[in-house]
C-alpha positions as CSV (number, residue, x, y, z in Angstrom):
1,X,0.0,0.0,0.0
2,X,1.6,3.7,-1.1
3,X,2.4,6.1,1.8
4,X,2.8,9.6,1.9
5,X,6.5,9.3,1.4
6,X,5.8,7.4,-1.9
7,X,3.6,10.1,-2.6
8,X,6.4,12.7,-2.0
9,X,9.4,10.6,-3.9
10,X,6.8,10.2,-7.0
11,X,6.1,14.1,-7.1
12,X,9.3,14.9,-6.0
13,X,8.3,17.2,-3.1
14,X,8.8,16.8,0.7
15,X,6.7,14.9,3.1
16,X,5.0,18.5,4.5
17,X,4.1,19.8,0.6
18,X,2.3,16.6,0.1
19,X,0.4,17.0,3.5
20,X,-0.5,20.8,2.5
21,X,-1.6,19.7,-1.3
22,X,-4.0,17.5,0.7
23,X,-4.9,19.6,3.1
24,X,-4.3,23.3,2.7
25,X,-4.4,23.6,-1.0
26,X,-3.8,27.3,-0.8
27,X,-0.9,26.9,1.3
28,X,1.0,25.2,-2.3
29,X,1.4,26.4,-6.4
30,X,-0.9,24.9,-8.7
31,X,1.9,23.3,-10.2
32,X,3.2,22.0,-7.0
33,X,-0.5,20.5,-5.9
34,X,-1.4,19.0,-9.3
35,X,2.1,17.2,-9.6
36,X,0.4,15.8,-5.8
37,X,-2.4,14.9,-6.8
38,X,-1.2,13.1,-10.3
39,X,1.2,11.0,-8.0
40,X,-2.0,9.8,-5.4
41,X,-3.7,9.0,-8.9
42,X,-0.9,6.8,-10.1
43,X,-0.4,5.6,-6.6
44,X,-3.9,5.2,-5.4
45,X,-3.0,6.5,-2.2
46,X,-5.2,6.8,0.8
47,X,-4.4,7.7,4.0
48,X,-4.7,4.8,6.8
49,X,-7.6,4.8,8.7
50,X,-5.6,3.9,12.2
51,X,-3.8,7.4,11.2
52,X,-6.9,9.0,10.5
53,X,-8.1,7.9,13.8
54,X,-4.8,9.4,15.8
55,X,-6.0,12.6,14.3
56,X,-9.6,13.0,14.8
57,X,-12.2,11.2,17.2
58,X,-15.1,9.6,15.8
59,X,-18.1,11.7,15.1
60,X,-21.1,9.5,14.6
61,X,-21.9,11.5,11.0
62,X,-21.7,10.1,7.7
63,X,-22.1,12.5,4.5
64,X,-24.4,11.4,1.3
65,X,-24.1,13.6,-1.5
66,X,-26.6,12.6,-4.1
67,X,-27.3,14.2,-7.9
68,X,-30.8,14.8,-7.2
69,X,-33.1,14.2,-4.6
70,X,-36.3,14.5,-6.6
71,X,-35.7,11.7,-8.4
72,X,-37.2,8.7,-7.0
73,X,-33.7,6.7,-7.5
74,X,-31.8,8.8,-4.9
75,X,-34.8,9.3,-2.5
76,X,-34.9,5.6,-2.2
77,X,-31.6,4.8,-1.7
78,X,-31.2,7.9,1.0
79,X,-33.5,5.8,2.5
80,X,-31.8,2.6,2.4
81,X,-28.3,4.1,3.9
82,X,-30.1,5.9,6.4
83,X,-31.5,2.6,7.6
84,X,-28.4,1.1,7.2
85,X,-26.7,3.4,9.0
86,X,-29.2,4.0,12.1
87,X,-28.7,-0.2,12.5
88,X,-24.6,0.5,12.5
89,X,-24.9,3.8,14.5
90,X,-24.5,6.3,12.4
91,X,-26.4,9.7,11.6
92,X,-26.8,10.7,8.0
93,X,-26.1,14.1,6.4
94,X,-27.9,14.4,2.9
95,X,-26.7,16.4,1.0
96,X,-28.7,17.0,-2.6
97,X,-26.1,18.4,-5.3
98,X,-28.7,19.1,-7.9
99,X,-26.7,17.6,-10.4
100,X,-24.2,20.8,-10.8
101,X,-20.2,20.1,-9.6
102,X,-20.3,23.3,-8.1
103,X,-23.3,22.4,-5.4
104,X,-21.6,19.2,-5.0
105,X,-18.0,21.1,-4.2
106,X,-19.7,23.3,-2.0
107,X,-21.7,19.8,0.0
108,X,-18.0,18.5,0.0
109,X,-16.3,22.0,2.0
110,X,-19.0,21.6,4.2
111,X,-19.2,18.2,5.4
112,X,-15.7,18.4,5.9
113,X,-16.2,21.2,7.9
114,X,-18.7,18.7,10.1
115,X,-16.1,16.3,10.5
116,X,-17.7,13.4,9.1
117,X,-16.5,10.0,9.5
118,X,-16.9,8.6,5.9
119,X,-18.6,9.9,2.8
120,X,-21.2,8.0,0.3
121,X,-21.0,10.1,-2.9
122,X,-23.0,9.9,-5.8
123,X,-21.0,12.3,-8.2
124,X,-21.8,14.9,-10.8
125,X,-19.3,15.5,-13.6
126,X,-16.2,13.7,-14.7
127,X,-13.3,13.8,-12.7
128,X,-11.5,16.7,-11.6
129,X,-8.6,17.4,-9.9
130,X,-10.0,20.4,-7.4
131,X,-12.8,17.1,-6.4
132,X,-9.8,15.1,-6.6
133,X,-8.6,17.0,-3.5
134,X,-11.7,18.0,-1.7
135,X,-12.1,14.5,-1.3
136,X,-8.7,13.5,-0.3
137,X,-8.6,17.2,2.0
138,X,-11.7,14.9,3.8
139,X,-9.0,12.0,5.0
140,X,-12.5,9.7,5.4
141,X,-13.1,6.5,3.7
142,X,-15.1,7.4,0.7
143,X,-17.5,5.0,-1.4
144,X,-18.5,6.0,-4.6
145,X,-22.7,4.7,-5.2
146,X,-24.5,4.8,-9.0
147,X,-21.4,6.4,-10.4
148,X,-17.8,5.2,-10.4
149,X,-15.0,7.3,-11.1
150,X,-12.2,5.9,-12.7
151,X,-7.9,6.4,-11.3
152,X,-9.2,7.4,-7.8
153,X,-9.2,4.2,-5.9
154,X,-12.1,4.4,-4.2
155,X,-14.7,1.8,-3.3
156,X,-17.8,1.8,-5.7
157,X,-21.3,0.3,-6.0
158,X,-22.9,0.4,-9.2
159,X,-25.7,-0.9,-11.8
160,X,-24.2,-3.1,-14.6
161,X,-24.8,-0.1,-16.5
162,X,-23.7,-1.5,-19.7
163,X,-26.2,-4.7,-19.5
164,X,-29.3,-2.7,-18.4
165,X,-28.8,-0.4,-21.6
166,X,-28.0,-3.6,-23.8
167,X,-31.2,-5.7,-22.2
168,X,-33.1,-2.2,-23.0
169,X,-32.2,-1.9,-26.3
170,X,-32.9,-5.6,-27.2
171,X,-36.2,-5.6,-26.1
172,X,-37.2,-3.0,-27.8
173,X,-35.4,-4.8,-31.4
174,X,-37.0,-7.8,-30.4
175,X,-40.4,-6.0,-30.6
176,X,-39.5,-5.0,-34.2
177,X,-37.8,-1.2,-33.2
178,X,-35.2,-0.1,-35.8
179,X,-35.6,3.6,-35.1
180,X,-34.5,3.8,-31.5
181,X,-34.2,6.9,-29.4
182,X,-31.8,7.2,-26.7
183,X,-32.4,10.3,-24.0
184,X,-29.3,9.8,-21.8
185,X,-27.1,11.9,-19.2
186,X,-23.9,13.9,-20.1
187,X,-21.5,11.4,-21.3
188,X,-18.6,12.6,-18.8
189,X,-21.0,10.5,-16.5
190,X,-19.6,7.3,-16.5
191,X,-23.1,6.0,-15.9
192,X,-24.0,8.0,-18.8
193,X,-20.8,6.2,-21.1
194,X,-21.6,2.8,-20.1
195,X,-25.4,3.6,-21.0
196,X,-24.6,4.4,-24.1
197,X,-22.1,2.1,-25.0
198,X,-24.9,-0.7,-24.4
199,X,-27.3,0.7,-26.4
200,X,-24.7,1.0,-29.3
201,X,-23.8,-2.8,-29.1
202,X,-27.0,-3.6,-28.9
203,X,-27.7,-2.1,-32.2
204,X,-24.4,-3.2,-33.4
205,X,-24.9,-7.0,-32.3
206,X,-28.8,-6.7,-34.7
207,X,-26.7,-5.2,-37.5
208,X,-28.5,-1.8,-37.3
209,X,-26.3,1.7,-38.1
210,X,-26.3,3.8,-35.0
211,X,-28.0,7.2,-36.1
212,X,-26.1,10.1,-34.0
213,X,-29.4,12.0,-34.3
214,X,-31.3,10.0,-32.5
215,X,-28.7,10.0,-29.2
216,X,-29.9,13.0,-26.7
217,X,-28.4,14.4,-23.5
218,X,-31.4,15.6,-21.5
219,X,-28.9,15.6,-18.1
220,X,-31.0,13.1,-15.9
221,X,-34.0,16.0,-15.9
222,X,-37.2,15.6,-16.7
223,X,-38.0,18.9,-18.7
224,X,-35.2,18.5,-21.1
225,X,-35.9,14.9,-21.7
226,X,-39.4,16.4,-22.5
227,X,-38.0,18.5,-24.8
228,X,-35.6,16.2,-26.5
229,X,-38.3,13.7,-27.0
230,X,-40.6,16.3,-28.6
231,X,-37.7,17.9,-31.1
232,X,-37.3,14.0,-31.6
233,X,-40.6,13.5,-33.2
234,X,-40.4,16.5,-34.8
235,X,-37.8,15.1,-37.2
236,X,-38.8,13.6,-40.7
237,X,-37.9,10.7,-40.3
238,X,-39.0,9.9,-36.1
239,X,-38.2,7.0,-33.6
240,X,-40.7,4.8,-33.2
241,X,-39.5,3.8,-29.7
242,X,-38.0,5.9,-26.9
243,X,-35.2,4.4,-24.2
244,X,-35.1,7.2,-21.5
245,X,-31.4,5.7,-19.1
246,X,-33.2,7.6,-15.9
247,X,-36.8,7.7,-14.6
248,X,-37.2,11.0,-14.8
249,X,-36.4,11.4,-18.0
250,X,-38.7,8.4,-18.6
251,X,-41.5,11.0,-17.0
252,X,-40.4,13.4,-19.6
253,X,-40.8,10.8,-22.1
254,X,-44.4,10.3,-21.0
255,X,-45.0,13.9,-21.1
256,X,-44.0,14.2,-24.4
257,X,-46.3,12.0,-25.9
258,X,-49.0,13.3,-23.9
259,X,-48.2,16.8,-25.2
260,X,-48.3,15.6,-28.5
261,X,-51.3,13.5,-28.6
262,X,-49.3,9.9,-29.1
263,X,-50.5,7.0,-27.9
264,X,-47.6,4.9,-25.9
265,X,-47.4,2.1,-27.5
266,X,-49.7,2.4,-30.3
267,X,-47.9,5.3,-31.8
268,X,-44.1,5.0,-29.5
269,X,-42.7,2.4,-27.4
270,X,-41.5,3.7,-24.3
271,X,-38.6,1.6,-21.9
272,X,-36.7,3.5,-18.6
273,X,-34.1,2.7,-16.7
274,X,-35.1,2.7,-12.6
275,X,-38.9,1.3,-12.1
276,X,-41.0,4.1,-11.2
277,X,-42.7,3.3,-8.0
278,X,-45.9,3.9,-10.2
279,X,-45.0,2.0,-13.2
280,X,-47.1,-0.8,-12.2
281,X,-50.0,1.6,-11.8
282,X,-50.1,3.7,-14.9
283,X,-51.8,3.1,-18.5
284,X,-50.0,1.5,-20.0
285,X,-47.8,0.0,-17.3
286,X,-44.2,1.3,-17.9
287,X,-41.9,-1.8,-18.5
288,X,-38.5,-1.0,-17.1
289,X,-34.8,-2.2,-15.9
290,X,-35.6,-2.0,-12.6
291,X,-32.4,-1.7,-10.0
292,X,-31.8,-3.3,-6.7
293,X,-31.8,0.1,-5.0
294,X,-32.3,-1.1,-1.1
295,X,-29.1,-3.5,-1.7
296,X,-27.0,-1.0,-4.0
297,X,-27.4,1.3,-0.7
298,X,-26.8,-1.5,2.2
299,X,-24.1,-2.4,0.2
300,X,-22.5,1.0,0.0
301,X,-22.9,1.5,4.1
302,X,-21.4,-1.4,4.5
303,X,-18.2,-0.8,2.4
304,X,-17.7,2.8,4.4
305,X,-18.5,1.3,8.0
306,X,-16.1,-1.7,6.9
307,X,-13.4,1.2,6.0
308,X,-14.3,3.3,9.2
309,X,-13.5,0.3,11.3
310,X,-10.4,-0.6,9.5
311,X,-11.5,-4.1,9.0
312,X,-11.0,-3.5,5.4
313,X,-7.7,-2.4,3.5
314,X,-6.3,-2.1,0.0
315,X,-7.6,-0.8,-3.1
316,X,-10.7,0.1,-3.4
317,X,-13.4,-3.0,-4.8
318,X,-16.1,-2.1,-7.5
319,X,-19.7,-4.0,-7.0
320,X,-21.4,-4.2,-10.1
321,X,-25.2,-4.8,-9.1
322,X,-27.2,-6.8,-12.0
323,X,-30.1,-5.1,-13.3
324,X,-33.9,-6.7,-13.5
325,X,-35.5,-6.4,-16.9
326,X,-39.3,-5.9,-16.0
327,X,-41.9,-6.1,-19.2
328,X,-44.9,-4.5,-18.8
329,X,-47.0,-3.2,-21.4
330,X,-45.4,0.4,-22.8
331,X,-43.5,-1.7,-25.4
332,X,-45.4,-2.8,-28.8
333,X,-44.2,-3.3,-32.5
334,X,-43.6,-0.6,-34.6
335,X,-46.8,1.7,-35.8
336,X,-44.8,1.8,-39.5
337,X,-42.4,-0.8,-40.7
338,X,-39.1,0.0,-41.5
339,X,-40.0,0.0,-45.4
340,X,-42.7,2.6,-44.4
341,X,-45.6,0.9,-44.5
342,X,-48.5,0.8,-41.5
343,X,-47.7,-1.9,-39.4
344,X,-50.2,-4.3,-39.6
345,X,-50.9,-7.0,-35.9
């Protein structure tokens, strides 16, 4: 396992610059602290919790930082670490980043500031190295929940992201679908990447060209799914089916149509990711790829309590949850063939 001197012999930098990169970024250059911080990249230093310990006593607080609460996703697991945690001791301090990195920097400043004793983080944006050291300046375990980061060690629990998009996509091929939409998150999301990269293969593996046109970035939000969905059908030459990656997008989906007059899915197909917990209760009933929500959250409590106590060392261990196809009735064959012609059942 790297230490700090590693850290320092890597960067080339003393024991105490490394400590102040960490801790006191202001106290360091720029070029100083990012030659620190590419070192505990290439390292994937942490520091050890039995030090962390000699410097601070234990608080009883843990920090979640989620993307945004109104979505039923992050409601529910709050929910499931919050129960987790009150059975392991531990208080929870939400903290809703609204899906904008500088919210979520903010949440970070100020948990620290609360002395938490680990941190459950859900995180907006692609790596950066001003998070890269906000999280580090924390010296708490830190588990990373829905979306991993890559080259920063930490422990991560996540959907099979790249499965749930692919299991998606087929169904909606299987049904006839050649004209799929996709209304997905910012690709610097890895979520978002993996998403997308199942969908592709999906099309790829049923020998159908990926249209770039049809591939939308709403940012997890409902309104600009909404939007998306309705420039979407707009277009000469529209989907016949939908595949909204989040459930609120999904919602904006719905809205669409509904907006539009379109039957779902007499006119569009429409399959989510994340089971709405009215998707059984709708008309049509939404089919979905549900996730295990309650266990992606026990799992995550576990991980940080496990790192709090120092019964667990080294790297950091990704958990890849598997998703749950759910067919319902908001998936039907095409209303016009691919040659053009009204679909006949």
């Amino acid at each position: 396992m790297a230490t700090i001197r590693d850290v320092a012999r890597l960067a080339n930098v003393s024991v105490a610059t490394v400590s102040n990169a960490l801790n006191s970024a202001d106290r360091v250059s720029g070029e100083l602290r990012a030659r620190v911080l590419a070192a505990v990249d290439k390292l994937g230093y942490a520091p050890h919790p039995a030090a962390r310990s000699l410097r601070k006593r234990s608080s009883g607080l843990l920090g979640l930082v989620v993307g945004d609460i109104t979505n039923p996703f992050f409601s529910d697991l709050f929910a499931a670490v919050e129960d987790a945690a009150a059975a392991s001791g531990y208080l929870v301090l939400l903290c809703n980043s609204s899906e904008r990195v500088e919210r979520e920097e903010a949440h970070l400043k100020m948990l620290r500031s609360q002395r938490i004793d680990g941190l459950i983080l859900a995180p907006t944006g692609a790596v950066s190295m001003n998070r890269a050291a906000l999280l580090a300046q924390l010296e708490v375990p830190v588990v990373l929940v829905d979306r991993a980061m890559d080259g920063l060690g930490y422990d991560a629990v996540v959907l099979d992201n790249h499965r749930a998009a692919f299991e998606a996509t087929r169904h909606l091929i299987a049904a006839g679908h050649r004209r799929i939409a996709l209304v997905n998150g910012p690709e610097v999301v890895r979520t978002a990447a993996d998403r997308l990269r199942g969908y592709r293969e999906a099309l790829l593996t049923a020998g159908i060209p990926l249209d770039p046109a049809l591939v939308r970035d709403a940012g997890f939000q409902e309104a600009p799914a909404c939007r998306a969905v309705a420039d979407l059908l707009a277009t000469d030459d529209p989907p016949t089916a939908i595949f909204a990656t989040n459930n609120l997008m999904t919602v904006g989906a719905i809205r669409a149509l509904a907006d539009l007059g379109l039957r779902c899915p007499e006119d569009v197909s429409i399959i989510g990711i994340d089971d709405l917990p009215w998707a059984d209760s709708v008309s049509p009933r939404l089919t979905a790829v549900a996730q295990p929500v309650r266990e992606i959250g026990e799992r995550a409590l576990a991980l940080v309590a496990e790192r709090i106590a120092g019964s667990r060392l080294g790297p950091g261990e990704v958990v890849v949850m598997a998703p749950k196809l759910i067919v319902r009735r908001s998936c039907g064959a095409p209303a016009v063939t691919p040659s053009g012609t009204p679909h006949v059942a």
